[in-house]
TORRO-399929 format. One line per 2 residues: number of its first residue (from 0); their letters; for each residue x, z, y of C-alpha. Coordinates in steps of 0.001 Angstrom, whole numbers, padded with zeros to 6 digits, always signed. Last residue first. Layout:
TORRO-399929
NUM) A) X,Z,Y | ...
end
This chain:
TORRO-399929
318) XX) +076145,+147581,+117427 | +073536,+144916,+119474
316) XX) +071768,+143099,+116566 | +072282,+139749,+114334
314) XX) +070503,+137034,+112363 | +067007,+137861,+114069
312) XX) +064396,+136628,+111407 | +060897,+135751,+113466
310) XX) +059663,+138197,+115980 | +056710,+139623,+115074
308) XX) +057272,+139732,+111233 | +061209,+140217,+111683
306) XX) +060505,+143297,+113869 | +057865,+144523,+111402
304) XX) +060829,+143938,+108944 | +063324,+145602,+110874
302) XX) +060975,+149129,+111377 | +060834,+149028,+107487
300) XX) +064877,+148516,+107109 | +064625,+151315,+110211
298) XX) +063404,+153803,+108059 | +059868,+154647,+106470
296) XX) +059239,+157939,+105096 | +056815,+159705,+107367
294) XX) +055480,+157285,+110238 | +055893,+153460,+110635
292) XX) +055453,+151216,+113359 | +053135,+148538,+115018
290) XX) +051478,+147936,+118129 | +048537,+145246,+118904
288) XX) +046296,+145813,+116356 | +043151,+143309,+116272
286) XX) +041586,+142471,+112723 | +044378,+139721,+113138
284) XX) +047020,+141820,+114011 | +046529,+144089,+110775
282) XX) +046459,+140944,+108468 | +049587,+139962,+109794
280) XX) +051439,+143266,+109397 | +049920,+144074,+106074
278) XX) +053158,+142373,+104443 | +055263,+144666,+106132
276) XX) +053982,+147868,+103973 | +054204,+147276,+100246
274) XX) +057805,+145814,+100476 | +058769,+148504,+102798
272) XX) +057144,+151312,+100699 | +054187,+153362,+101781
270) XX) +053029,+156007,+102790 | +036254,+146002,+121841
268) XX) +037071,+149395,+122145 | +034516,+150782,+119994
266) XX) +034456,+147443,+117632 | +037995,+147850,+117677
264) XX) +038413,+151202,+116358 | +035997,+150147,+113325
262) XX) +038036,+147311,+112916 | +041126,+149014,+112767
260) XX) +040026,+151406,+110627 | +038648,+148978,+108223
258) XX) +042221,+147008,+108320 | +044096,+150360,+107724
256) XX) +042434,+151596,+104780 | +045076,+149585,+102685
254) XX) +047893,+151143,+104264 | +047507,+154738,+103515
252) XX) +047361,+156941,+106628 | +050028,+159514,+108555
250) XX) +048606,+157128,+111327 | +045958,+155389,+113020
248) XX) +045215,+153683,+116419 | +043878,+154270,+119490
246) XX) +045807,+152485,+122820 | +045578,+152908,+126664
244) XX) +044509,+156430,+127031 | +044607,+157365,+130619
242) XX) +041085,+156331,+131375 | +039502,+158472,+128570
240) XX) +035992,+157495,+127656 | +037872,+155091,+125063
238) XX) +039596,+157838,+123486 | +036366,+159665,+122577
236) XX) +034924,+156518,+121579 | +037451,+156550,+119056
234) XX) +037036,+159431,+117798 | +033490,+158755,+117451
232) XX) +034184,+155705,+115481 | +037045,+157497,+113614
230) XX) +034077,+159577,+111876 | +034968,+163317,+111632
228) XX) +035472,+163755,+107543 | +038463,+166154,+108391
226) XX) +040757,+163421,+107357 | +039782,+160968,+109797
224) XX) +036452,+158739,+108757 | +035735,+155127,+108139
222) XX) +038519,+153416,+105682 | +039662,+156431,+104345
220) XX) +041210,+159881,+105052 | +042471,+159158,+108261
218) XX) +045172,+161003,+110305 | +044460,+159696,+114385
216) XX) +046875,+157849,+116719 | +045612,+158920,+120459
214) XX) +047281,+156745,+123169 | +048623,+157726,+126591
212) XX) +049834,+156056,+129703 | +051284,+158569,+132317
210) XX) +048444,+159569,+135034 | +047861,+162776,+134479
208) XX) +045686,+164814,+136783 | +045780,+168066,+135185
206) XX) +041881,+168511,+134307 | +042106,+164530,+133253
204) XX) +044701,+164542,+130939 | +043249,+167791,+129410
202) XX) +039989,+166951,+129018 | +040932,+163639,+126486
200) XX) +043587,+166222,+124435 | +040903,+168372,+123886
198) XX) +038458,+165951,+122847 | +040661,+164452,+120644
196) XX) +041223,+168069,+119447 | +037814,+168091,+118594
194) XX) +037254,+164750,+117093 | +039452,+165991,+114032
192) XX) +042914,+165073,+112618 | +044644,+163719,+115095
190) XX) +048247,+162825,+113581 | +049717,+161810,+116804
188) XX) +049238,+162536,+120502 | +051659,+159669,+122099
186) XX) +052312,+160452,+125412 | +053907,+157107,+127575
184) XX) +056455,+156211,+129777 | +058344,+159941,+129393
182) XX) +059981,+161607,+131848 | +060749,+164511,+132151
180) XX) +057923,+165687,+134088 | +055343,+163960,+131582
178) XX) +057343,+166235,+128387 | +056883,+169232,+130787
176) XX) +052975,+168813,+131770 | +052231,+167980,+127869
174) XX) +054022,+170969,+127022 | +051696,+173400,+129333
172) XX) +048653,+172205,+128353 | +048848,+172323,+124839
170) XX) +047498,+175409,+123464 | +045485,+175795,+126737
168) XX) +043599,+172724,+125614 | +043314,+173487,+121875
166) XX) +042170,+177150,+122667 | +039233,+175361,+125225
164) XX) +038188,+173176,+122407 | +037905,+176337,+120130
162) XX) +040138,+177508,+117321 | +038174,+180843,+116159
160) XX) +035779,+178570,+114304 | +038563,+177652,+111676
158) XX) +041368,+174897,+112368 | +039932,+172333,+109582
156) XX) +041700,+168979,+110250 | +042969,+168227,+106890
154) XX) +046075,+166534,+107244 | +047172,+168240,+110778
152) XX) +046322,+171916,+108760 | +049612,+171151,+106418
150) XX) +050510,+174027,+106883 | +053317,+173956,+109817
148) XX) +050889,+175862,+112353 | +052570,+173801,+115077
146) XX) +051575,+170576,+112981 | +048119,+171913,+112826
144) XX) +047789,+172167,+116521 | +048470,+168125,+116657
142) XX) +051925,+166521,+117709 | +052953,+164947,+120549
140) XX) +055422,+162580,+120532 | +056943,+161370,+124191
138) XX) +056709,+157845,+123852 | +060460,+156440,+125381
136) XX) +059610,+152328,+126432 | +061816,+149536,+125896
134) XX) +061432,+146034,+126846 | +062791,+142920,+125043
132) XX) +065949,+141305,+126445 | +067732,+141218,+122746
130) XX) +064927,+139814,+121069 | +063646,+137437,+123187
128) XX) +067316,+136320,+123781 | +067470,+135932,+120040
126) XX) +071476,+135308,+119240 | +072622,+138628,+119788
124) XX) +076179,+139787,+118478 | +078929,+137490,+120328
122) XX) +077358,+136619,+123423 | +075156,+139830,+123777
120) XX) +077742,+141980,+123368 | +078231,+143560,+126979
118) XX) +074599,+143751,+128121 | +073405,+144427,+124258
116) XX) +075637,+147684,+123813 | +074802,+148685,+127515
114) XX) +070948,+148187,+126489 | +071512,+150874,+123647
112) XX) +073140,+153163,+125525 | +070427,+153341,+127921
110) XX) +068229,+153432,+125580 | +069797,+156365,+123104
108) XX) +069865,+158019,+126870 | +066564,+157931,+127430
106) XX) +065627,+159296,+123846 | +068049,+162092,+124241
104) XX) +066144,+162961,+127801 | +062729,+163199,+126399
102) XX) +064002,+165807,+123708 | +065526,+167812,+126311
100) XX) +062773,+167993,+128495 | +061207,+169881,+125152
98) XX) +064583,+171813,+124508 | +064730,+173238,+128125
96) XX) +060869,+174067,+128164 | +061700,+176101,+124913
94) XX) +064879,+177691,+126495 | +062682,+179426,+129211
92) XX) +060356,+180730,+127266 | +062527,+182446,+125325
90) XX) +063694,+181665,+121786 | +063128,+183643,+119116
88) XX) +061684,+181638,+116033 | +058216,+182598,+117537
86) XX) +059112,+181214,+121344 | +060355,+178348,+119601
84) XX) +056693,+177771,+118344 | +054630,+178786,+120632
82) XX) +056759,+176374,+123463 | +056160,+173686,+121179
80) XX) +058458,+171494,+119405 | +056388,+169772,+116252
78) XX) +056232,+166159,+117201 | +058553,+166769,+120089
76) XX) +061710,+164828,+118872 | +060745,+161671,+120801
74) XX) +058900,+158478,+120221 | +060470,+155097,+120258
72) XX) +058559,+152047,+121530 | +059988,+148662,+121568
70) XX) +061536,+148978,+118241 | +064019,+145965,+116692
68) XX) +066263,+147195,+114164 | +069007,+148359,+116418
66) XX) +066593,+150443,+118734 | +065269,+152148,+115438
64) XX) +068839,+152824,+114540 | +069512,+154106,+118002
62) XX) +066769,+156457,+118090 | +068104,+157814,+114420
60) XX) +071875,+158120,+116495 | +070458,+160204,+119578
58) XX) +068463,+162751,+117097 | +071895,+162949,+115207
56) XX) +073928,+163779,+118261 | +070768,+166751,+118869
54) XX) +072706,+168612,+116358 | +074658,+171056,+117786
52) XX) +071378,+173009,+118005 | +068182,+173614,+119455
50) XX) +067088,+170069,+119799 | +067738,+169721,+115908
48) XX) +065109,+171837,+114605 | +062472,+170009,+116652
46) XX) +062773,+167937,+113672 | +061032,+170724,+111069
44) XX) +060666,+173355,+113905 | +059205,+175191,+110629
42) XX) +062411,+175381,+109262 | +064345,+173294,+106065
40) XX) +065541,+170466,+108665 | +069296,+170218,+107828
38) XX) +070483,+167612,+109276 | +073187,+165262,+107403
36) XX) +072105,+161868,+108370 | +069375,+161224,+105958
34) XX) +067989,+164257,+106969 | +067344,+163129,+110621
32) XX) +066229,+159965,+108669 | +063986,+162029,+106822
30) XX) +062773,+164019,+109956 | +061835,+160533,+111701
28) XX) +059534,+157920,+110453 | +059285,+154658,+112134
26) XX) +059557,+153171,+115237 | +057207,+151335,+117342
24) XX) +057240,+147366,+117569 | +054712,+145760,+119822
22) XX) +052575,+142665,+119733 | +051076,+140350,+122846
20) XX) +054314,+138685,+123197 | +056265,+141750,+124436
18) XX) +056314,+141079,+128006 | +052558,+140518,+127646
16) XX) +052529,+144092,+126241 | +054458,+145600,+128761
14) XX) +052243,+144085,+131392 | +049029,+145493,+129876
12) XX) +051290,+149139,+130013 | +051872,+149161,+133310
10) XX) +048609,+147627,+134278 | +046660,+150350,+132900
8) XX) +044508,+149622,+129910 | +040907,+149829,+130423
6) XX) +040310,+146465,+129426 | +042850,+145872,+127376
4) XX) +042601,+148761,+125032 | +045120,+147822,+122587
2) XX) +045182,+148510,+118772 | +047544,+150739,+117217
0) X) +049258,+151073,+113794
end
């Protein structure tokens, strides 16, 4: 759940918005639909498994089945591909920066598939022209330095004193670069778990000159502080002293410490079940969020019922 930084919002992405109706759909959780499919994802690539082999088909089909239940914003299969990390199961360097670009591309061509569906049914399968005409950007996911580490470190936020601000940086500078290049309308860095890798990620879109939209979605313990007890005020104010970040917003987080997040967040910037989950929408978009999805565990029903909850009920989709 993210709220909008008008003010310092780029124009790209304030227009994007206002095409949307002021709210935004992003997708939901990934590796468990991957799984859902038939991949097998037992590896510490978790998802990023499936951009280095025959199975990238099913990466293209879970974007679709976000597209078909209503998502404005789908995020790639980058979460936890990192050049570190394919280079430690093996691959070279070379066939890492090939499977990140790679993971931009399948998401590009799930929506251009995905619009050709709607161009040529629309008459017989889409009834809500809002719906059916509504833009779509690719996010290219980003996950944190614990999600590389694949311990669990992203949900507690505690890297060590040998992981300093300039080892975050250098950590990621490289991917960020090659996921931009390919790409991408936005970087999402998800699952923040401290204030500083924030500040990492913050130094590092301005040191290389980025200008692709970004937000920072942060993994919070409770209703005031991300899990590694940082408070999400300072995170946020972090974020907000970042030009290129255009949304901050929360994630990998239980839904009732949402709204207190969210107004925390706000006042800087001025796991769940479906039928626990969509009903929050409402609630969440009052205290001020602007963009909406799901993370681990929820599908496209949940995606289609924050659809539904923005949109109104759309009888049919694009198949």
């Amino acid at each position: 759940v993210m709220g909008f930084k008008g003010k310092e919002a780029s124009s790209f992405f304030r227009d994007f918005l206002d095409e949307c109706g002021g709210s935004a759909v992003i997708d939901g959780g990934f590796a468990t639909e991957l799984e859902r499919h038939g991949a097998d994802l037992n590896d510490e690539l978790w998802s990023a498994k499936c951009l280095v082999s025959s199975s990238s088909h099913l990466v293209r089909r879970v974007h679709l089945d976000y597209l078909e239940a209503g998502a404005n914003i789908i995020l790639t299969a980058s979460y936890q591909a990192t050049i570190q990390g394919f280079e430690a199961k093996g691959f070279s360097r070379e066939e890492g920066v090939t499977m990140l670009r790679r993971s931009v591309e399948i998401a590009r061509e799930a929506r251009e598939i995905y619009h050709d569906r709607c161009t040529k049914d629309s008459s017989d399968f889409m009834r809500n022209e809002r719906y059916r005409k509504r833009p779509i950007l690719i996010a290219a996911s980003v996950g944190s330095y614990g999600a590389y580490l694949a311990d669990g470190s992203e949900y507690v936020g505690d890297y060590g004193d040998s992981v300093t601000l300039q080892t975050l940086k250098d950590f990621h500078r490289e991917r960020v670069q090659i996921l931009v290049d390919a790409g991408a309308d936005l970087i999402a860095f998800e699952t923040i778990p401290n204030k500083l890798e924030a500040q990492a990620y913050a130094e590092l879109l301005d040191e290389e000159g980025i200008e692709t939209p970004a937000w920072f979605s942060f993994s919070c313990k409770d209703e005031s502080n991300v899990v590694s007890g940082d408070s999400i005020f300072e995170c946020a104010s972090i974020a907000d002293s970042c030009r290129q970040v255009v949304a901050v917003g929360v994630n990998c987080t239980a839904p009732r410490f949402i709204h207190g997040l969210i107004s925390s967040i706000k006042k800087k910037s001025s796991e769940s079940a479906q039928d626990d989950f969509v009903p929050y929408i409402g609630k969440w978009r009052d205290a001020g969020a602007s963009l909406f999805g799901g993370c681990c565990r929820t599908t496209p029903n949940t995606i289609r019922g924050i659809a539904e909850a923005i949109y109104g009920k759309v009888q049919d989709k694009c198949m």
